[in-house]
C-alpha positions as CSV (number, residue, x, y, z in Angstrom):
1,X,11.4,-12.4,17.9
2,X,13.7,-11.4,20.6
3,X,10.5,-9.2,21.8
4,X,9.1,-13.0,22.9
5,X,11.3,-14.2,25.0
6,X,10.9,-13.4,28.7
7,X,7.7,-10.8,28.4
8,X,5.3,-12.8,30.8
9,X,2.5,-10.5,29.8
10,X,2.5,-11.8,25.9
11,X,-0.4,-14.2,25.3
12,X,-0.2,-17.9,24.6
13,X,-1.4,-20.2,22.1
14,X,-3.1,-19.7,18.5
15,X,-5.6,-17.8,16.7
16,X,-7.3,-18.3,12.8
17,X,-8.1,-15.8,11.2
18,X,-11.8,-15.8,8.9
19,X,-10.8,-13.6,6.2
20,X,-12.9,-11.9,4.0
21,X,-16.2,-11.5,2.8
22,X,-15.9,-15.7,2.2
23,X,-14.0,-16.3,5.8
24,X,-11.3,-18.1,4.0
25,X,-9.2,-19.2,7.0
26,X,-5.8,-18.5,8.0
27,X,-5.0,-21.1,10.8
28,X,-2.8,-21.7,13.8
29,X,-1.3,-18.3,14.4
30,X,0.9,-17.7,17.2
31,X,-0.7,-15.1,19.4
32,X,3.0,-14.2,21.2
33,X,4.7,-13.4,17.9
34,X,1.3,-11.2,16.5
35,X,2.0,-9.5,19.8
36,X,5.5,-9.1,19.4
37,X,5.2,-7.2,15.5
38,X,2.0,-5.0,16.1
39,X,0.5,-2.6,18.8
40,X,-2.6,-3.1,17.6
41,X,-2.7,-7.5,18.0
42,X,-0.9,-6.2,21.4
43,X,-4.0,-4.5,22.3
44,X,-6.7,-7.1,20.7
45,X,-5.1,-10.1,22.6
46,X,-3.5,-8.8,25.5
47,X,-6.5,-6.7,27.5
48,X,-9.6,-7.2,27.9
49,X,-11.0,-7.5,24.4
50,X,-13.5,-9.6,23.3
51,X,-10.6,-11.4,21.0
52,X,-8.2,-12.3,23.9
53,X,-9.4,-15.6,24.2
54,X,-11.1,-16.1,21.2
55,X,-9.9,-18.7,18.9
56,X,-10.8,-17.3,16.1
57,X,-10.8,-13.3,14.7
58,X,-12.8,-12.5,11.5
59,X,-11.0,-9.6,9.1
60,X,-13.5,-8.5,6.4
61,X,-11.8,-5.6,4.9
62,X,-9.1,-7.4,3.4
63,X,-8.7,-10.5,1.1
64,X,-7.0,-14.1,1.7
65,X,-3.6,-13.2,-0.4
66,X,-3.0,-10.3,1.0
67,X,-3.8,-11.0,4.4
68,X,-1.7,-14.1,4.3
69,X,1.2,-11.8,3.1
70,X,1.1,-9.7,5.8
71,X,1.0,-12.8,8.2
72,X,4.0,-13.8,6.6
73,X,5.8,-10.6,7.0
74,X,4.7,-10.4,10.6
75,X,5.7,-14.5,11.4
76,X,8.9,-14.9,9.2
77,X,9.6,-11.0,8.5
78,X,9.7,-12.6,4.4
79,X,7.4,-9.7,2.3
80,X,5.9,-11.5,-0.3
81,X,4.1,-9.4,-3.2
82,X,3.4,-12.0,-5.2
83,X,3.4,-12.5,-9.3
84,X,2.0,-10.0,-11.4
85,X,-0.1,-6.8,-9.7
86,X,2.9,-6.7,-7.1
87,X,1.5,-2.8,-7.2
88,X,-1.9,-3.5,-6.4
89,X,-0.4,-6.2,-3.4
90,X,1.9,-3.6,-2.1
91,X,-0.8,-1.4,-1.7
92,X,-3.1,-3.7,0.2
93,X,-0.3,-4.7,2.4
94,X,0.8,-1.1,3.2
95,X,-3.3,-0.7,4.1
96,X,-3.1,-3.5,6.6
97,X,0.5,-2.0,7.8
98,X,-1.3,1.0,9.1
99,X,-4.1,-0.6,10.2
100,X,-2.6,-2.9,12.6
101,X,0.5,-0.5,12.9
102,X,3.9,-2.3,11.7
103,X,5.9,0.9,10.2
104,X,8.4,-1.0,9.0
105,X,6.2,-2.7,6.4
106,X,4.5,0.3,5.8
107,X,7.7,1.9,4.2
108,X,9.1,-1.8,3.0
109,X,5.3,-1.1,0.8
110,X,5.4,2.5,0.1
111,X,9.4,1.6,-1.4
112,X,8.2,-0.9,-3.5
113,X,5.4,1.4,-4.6
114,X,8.3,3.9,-5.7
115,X,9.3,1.5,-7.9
116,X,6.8,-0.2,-9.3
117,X,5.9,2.9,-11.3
118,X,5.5,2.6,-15.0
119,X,3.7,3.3,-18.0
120,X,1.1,0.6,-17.1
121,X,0.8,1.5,-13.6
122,X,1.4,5.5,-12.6
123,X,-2.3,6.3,-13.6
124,X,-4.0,3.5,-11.1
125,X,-1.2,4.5,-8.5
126,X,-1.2,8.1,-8.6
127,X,-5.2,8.0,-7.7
128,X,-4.7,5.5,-5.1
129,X,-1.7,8.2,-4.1
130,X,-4.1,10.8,-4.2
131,X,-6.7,8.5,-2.1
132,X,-4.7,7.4,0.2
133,X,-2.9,11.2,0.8
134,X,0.4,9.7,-0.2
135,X,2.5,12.9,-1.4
136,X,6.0,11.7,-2.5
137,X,4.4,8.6,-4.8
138,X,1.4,11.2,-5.9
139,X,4.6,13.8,-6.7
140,X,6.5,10.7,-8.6
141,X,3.6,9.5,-10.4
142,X,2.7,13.4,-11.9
143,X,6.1,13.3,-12.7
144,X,6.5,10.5,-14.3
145,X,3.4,10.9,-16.2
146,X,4.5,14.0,-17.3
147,X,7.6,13.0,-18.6
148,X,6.3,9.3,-20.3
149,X,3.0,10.8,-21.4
150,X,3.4,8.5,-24.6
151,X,3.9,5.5,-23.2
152,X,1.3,5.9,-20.3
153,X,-1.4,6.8,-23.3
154,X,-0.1,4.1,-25.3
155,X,-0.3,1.4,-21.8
156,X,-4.1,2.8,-21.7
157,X,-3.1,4.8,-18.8
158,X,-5.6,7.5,-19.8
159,X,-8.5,5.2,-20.1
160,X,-7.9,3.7,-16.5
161,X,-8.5,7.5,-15.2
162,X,-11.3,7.4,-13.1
163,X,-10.8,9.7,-10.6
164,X,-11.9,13.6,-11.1
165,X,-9.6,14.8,-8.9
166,X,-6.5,13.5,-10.6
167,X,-7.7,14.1,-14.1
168,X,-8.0,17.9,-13.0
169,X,-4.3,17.4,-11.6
170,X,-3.3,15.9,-14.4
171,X,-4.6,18.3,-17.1
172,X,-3.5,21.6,-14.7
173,X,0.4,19.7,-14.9
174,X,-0.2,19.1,-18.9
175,X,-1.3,23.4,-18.9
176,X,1.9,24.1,-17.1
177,X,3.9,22.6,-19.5
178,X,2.5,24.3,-22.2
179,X,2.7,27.1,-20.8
180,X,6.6,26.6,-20.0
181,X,7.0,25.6,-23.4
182,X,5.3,28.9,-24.7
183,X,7.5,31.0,-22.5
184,X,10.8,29.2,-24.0
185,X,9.5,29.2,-27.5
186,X,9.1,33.6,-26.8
187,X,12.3,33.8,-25.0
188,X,14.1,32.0,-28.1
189,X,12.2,33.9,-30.5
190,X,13.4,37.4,-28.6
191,X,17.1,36.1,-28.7
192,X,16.9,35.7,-32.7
């Protein structure tokens, strides 16, 4: 907030935001503080764009929850992943951190990415790793699905596999291990 206080070129007053594809509304949003968290609502309201004076901004590629988290976090600096599919919330938000550029929320995401993985979730989050080019949660998630293949199968991890890609990944990983396995089984067989 200290970023607010004597920066005369910061804009004044409010913005709502139509959000979605159903414009759900996120209301009386202080332009000066949007400005003050991202380079990109620096940009939008501060030169010439269309949405300088605009009183309103519609955002379609996102939904209402998520969108009002990442108001939050930009407003009170409070990240909020909800109840339940914090996974799922933590990767929309880290979407909309690199879209309108706040790198601190981008890594507060991609942390609690890190640890949201478990049996239930490292299938869904190692394709949206390999989607989104994320290489240490796409590393933890092969990992961990390597070493929890049973409870991922048993969480219906293999049946939320959609992804080519990652099934190829995933069964190259499962032919290394067998192979490892083959090669230890020799050398303890040569020792005898």
């Amino acid at each position: 907030m200290k970023k607010t206080w004597g920066d005369a070129s910061l804009p004044q007053g409010m913005v709502t935001f139509l959000v979605g594809d159903d414009e759900e509304r996120v209301e009386h949003v202080s332009k000066c503080v949007l400005c003050a968290r991202s380079v990109v609502f620096r940009t939008m309201f501060g030169i010439g764009m269309k949405e300088r004076d605009a009183a309103e901004v519609t955002v379609s590629d996102t939904n209402l929850a998520s969108f009002t988290a990442f108001i939050e976090y930009l407003c009170a600096d409070e990240l909020n992943l909800g109840e339940g599919e914090q996974a799922r919330r933590a990767l929309e938000l880290r979407e909309l951190a690199q879209m309108y550029q706040v790198p601190r929320l981008e890594l507060l995401c991609a942390q609690a990415l890190q640890e949201s993985v478990g049996p239930a979730t490292a299938v869904p989050l190692l394709e949206a790793a390999h989607m989104t080019g994320d290489g240490r949660l796409l590393a933890q998630c092969r990992r961990y699905v390597a070493d929890h293949a049973a409870e991922v199968r048993a969480s219906g991890g293999v049946e939320q596999l959609s992804d080519l890609g990652v099934a190829k990944g995933l069964l190259g990983d499962a032919l290394d291990q067998v192979s490892e396995l083959q090669g230890a089984m020799r050398a303890l067989g040569a020792v005898r």
